[in-house]
Residue, then its C-alpha position, 0 to 999 in steps of 0.5 A: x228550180x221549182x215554179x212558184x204557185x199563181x194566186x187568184x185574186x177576187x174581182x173588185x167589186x165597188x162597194x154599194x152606193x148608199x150615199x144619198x144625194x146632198x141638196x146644195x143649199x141657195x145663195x144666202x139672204x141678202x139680208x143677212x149680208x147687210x146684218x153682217x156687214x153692220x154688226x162688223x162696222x158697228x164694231x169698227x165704230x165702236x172702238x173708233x168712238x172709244x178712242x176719239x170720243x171715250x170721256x165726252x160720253x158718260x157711259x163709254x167712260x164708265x165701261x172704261x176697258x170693256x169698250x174693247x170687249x164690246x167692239x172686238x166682240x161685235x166683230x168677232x160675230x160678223x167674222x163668225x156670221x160670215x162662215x154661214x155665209x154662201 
């Protein structure tokens, strides 16, 4: 039985590094913490004084179901604050 041909293979060669290093931003501003936090529980005491207190206050009453908007919506910015935040 005839032998079989022996290929050559190349040598590896690592590709170049032309990857810059990346400059690890610090730890985030404790100010923004605190703006977060109160964006997330003005939006929680929003929709609490929606429920407990919507016909006392004249202009709760008159947003009517956009108090949900409001609320979720302050909420919804903490959530998204808190991705930036390291």
């Amino acid at each position: 039985m005839p032998k079989s041909k022996v290929r050559k293979k190349a040598v590896y060669t690592p590709p170049a590094n032309d990857r810059k290093p990346v400059k690890i931003k610090g730890p985030t501003h404790p100010a923004y913490v605190a703006i977060m936090l109160g964006v997330g529980l003005l939006g929680l005491a929003w929709l609490i004084t929606d429920y407990l207190a919507r016909d006392a206050i004249p202009f709760m009453q008159a947003l009517g179901g956009a108090n949900f908007l409001v609320g979720f919506g302050l909420i919804v910015v903490a959530l998204l604050m808190s991705m930036r935040w390291r």
